[in-house]
ZANUVEX-824575 format. One line per 5 residues: for each residue x, y, z of N, C-alpha, C. Coordinates in nm, 3 decimals. Atoms other than C-alpha are relative to their C-alpha. Layout:
X:Y:Z:X:Y:Z:X:Y:Z; ...
//
This chain:
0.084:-0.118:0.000:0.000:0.000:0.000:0.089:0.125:0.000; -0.086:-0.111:0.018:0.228:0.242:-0.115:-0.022:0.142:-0.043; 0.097:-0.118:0.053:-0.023:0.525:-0.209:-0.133:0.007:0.081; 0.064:-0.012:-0.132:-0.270:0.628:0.094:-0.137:0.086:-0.074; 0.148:-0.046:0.004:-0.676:0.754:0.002:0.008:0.005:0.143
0.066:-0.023:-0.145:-0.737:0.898:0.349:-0.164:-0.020:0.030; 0.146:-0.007:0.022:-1.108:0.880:0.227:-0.058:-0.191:0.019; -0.015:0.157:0.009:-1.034:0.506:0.203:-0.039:-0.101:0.160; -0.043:0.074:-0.078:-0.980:0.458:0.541:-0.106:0.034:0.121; 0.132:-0.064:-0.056:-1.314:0.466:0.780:0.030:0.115:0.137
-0.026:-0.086:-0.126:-1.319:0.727:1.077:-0.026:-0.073:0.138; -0.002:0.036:-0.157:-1.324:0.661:1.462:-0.004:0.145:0.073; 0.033:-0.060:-0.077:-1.437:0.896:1.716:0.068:-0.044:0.178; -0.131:0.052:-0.124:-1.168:0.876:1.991:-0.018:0.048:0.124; 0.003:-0.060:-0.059:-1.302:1.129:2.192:-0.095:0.088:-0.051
0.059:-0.113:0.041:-1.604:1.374:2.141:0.081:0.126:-0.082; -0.046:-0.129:0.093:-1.529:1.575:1.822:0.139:-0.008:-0.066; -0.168:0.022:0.015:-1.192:1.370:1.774:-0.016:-0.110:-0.034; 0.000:0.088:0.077:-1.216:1.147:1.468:0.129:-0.027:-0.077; -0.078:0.078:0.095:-0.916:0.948:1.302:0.035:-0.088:-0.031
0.013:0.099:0.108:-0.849:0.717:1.021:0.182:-0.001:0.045; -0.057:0.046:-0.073:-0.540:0.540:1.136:0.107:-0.117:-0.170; -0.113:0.088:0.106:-0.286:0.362:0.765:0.098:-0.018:0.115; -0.072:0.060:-0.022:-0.018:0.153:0.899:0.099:-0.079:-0.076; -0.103:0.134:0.070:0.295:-0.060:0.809:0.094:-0.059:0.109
-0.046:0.021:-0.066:0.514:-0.244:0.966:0.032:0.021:0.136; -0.042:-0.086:-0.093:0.660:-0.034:1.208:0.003:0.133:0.018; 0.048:-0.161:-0.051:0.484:0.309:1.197:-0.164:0.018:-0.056; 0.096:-0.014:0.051:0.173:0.430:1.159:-0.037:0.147:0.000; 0.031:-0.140:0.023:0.018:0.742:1.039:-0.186:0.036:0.093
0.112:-0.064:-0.058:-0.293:0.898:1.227:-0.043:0.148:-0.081; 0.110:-0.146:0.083:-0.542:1.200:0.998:-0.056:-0.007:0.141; 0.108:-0.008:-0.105:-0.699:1.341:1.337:-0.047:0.136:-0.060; 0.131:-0.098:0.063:-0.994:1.606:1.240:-0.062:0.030:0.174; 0.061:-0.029:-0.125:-1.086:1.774:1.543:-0.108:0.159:-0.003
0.084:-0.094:0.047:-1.374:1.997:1.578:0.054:0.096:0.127; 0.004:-0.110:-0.122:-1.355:2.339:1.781:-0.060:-0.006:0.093; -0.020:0.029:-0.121:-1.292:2.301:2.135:0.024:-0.117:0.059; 0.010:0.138:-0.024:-1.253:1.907:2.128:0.130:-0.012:0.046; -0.097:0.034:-0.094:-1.007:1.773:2.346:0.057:-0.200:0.012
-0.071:0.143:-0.052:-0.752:1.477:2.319:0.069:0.008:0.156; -0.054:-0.020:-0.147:-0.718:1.460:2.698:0.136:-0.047:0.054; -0.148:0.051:-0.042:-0.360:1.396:2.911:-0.022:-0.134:-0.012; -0.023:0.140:0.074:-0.228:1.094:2.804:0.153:-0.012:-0.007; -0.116:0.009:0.029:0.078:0.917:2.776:0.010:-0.157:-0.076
-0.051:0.116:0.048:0.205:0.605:2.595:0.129:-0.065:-0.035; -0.136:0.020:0.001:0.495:0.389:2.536:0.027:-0.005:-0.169; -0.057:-0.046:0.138:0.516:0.525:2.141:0.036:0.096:0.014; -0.052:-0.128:0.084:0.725:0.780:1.985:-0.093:0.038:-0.048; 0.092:-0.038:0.070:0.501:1.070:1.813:0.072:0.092:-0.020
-0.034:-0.157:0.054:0.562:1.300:1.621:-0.115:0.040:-0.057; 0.141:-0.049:0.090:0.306:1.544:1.393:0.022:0.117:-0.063; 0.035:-0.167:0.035:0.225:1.835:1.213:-0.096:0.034:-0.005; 0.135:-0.036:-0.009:-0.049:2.068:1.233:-0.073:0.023:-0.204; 0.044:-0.006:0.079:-0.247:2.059:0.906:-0.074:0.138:-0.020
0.120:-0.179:0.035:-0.492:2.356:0.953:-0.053:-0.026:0.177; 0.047:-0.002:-0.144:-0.627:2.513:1.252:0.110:0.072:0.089; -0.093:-0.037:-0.096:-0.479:2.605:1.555:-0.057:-0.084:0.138; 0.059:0.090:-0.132:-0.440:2.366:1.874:0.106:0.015:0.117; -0.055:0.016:-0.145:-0.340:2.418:2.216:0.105:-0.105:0.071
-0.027:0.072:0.004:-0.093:2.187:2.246:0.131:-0.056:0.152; -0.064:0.012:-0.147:0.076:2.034:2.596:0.099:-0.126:0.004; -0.096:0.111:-0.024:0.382:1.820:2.616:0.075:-0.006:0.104; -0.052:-0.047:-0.092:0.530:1.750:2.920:-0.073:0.152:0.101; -0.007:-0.107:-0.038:0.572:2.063:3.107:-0.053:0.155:-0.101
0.008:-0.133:0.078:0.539:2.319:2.838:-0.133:-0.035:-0.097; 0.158:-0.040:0.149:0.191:2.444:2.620:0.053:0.108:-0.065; -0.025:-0.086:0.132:0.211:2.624:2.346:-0.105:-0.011:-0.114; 0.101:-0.044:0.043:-0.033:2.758:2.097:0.062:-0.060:-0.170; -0.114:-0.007:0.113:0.067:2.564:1.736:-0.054:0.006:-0.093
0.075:-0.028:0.202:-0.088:2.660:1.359:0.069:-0.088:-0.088; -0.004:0.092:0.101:-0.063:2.517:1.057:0.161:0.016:-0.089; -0.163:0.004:0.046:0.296:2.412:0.937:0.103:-0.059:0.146; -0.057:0.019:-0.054:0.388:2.383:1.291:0.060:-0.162:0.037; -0.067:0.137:0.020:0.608:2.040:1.358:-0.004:-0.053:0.184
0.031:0.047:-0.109:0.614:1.857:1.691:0.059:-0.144:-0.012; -0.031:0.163:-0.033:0.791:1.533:1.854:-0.012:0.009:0.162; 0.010:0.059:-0.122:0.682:1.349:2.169:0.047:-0.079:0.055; -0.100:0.114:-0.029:0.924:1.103:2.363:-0.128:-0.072:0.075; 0.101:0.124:-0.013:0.788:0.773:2.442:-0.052:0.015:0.183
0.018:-0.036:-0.107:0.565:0.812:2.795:0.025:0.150:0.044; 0.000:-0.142:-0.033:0.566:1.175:2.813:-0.134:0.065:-0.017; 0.107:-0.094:0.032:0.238:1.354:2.894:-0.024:0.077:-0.071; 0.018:-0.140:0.100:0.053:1.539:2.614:-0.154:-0.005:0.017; 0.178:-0.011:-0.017:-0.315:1.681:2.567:-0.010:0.071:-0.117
0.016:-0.093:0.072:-0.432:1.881:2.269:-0.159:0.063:-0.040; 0.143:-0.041:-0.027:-0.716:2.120:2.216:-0.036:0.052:-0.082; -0.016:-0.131:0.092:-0.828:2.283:1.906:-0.061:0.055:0.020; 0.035:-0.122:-0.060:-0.880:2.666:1.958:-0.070:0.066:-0.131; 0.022:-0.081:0.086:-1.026:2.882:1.730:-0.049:-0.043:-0.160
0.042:0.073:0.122:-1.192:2.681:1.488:0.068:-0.190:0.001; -0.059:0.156:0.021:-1.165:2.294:1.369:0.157:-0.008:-0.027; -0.125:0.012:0.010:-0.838:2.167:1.323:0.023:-0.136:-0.080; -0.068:0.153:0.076:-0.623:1.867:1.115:0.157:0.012:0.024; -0.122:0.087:-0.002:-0.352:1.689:1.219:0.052:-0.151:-0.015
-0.069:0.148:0.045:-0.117:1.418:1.108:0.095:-0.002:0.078; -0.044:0.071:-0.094:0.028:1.209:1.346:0.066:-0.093:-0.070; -0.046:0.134:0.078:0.262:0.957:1.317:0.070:-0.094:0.120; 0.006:0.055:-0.102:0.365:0.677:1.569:0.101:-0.120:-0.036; -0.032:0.074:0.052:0.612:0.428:1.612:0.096:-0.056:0.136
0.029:0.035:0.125:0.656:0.175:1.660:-0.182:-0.025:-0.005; 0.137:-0.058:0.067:0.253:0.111:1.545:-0.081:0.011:0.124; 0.065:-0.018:-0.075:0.002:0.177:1.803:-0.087:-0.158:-0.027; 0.121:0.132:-0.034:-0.196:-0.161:1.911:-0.121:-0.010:0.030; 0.126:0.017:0.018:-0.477:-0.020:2.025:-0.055:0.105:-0.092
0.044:-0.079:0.144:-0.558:0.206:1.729:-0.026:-0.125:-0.101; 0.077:0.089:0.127:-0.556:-0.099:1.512:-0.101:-0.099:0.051; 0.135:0.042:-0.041:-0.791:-0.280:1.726:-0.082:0.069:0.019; 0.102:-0.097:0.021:-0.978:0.018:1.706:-0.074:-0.031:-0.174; -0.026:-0.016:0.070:-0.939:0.018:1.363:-0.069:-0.166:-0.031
0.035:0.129:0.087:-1.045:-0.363:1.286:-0.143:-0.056:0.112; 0.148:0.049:-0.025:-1.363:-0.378:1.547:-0.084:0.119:-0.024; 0.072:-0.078:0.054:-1.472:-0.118:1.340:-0.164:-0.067:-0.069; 0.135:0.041:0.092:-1.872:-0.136:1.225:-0.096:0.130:-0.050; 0.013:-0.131:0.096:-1.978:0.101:0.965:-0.188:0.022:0.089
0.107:-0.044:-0.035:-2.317:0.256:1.108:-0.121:0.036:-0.138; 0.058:-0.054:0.141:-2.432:0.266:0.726:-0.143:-0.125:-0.039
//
């Protein structure tokens, strides 16, 4: 799968207002999160690497110790087990995530999926 349709790939609701479609390989996986204004990925930590960029929007964003306010272009890495939260401000937001190595429960998210159609 060397060519990614994000449209391809069904949504998940992770969190009120915090839907993403979740491609994988081996040993990384990509996360599209779509977050609506004011929705909240709450503190959290895990034993993946993350990194991301902001797509559009602007989101409140908390790593560790330090927040910071980040727009579109901005870049971001999270060490493995390090508290983060993010919030988008000022309208919806898109970000791409990426994880590694793949998140386990994202793809069991991801495969006891049932389309509501």
């Amino acid at each position: 799968m060397p060519f990614i349709d994000i449209n391809d790939f069904p949504e998940q609701e992770v969190t009120p207002g915090c839907r993403l479609r979740t491609p994988y390989g081996e040993n990384m996986m990509l996360s599209y999160l779509e977050m609506d204004e004011g929705a909240e990925i709450p503190l959290h930590h895990h034993p993946h690497e993350q990194g991301g960029m902001l797509i559009k929007g602007n989101v409140q964003l908390t790593i560790g110790d330090e927040t910071r306010i980040c727009h579109a272009g901005d870049m971001f890495l999270i060490p493995p087990n390090v508290p983060h939260r993010a919030v988008a401000v000022d309208g919806p937001a898109v970000v791409m995530d990426v994880f590694s190595p793949v998140r386990e429960d994202y793809v069991e998210l991801m495969n006891n999926y049932i389309p509501t159609e």
